[in-house]
N, C-alpha and C positions, 0 to 999 in steps of 0.2 A: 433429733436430727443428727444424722454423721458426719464429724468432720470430714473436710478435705483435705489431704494432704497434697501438700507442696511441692512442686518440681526440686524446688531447695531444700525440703527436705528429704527428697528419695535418694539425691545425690549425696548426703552426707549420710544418709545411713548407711548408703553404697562404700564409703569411705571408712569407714570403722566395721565393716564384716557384719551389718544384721537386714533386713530386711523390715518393714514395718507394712502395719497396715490401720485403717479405722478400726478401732478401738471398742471391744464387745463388752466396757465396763461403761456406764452409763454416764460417769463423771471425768471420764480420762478421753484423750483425744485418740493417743494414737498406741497400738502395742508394740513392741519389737520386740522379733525374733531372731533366734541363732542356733544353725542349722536345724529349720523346722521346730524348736522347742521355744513357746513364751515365758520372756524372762522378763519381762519388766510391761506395764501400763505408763504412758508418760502423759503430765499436761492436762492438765485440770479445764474443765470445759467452759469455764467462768472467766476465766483468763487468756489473753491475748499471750501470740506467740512474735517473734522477730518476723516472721515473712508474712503474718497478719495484719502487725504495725506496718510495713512496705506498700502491700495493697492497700491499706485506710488511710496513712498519713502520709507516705513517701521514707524513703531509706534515711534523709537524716535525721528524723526523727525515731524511726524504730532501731538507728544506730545509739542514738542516748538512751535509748530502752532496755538494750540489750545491755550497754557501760551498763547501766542500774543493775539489770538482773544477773550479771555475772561479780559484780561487786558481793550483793547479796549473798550469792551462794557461791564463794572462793572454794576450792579444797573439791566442788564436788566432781573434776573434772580426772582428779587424781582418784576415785571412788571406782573402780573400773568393775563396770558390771550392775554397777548401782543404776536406781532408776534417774539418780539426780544427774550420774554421768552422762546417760542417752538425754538426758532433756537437754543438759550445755551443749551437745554437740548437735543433734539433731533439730530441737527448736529454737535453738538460741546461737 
């Protein structure tokens, strides 16, 4: 099954220059691109994202999801180009 992507996330990919789409790896949700070349698979298909927690539980709670998974992975926001960076900004 392919995921869906998010209104909330077409707008922050819109926000940092790449474009995304479902994802042709069969474990990862979503690709992003920059101009036209794939640079990264993000988001593991086993695992909830911020705007998946929103739709199932409601936003205060995929707001403490998010605290969690950005504690988790501090530093990877400053990784530019990395996949960890598009996943803080795009799923998270």
């Amino acid at each position: 099954m392919t995921y869906e992507i998010k209104p909330r996330q077409r707008t922050a990919a819109k926000k940092i220059n790449v474009e995304i789409k479902p994802s042709t790896r069969k474990n990862k949700k979503i690709d992003v691109f920059r101009q036209n070349k794939k640079v990264a698979s993000i988001g593991a298909t086993g695992y909830k994202d911020y705007a998946t927690y929103i739709q199932e539980k409601g936003k205060e709670y995929a707001d403490k999801r998010k605290k969690a998974y950005r504690a988790r992975h501090k530093g990877e926001e400053k990784k530019i180009g990395s996949p960890g960076y598009y996943a803080w900004f795009i799923l998270w």
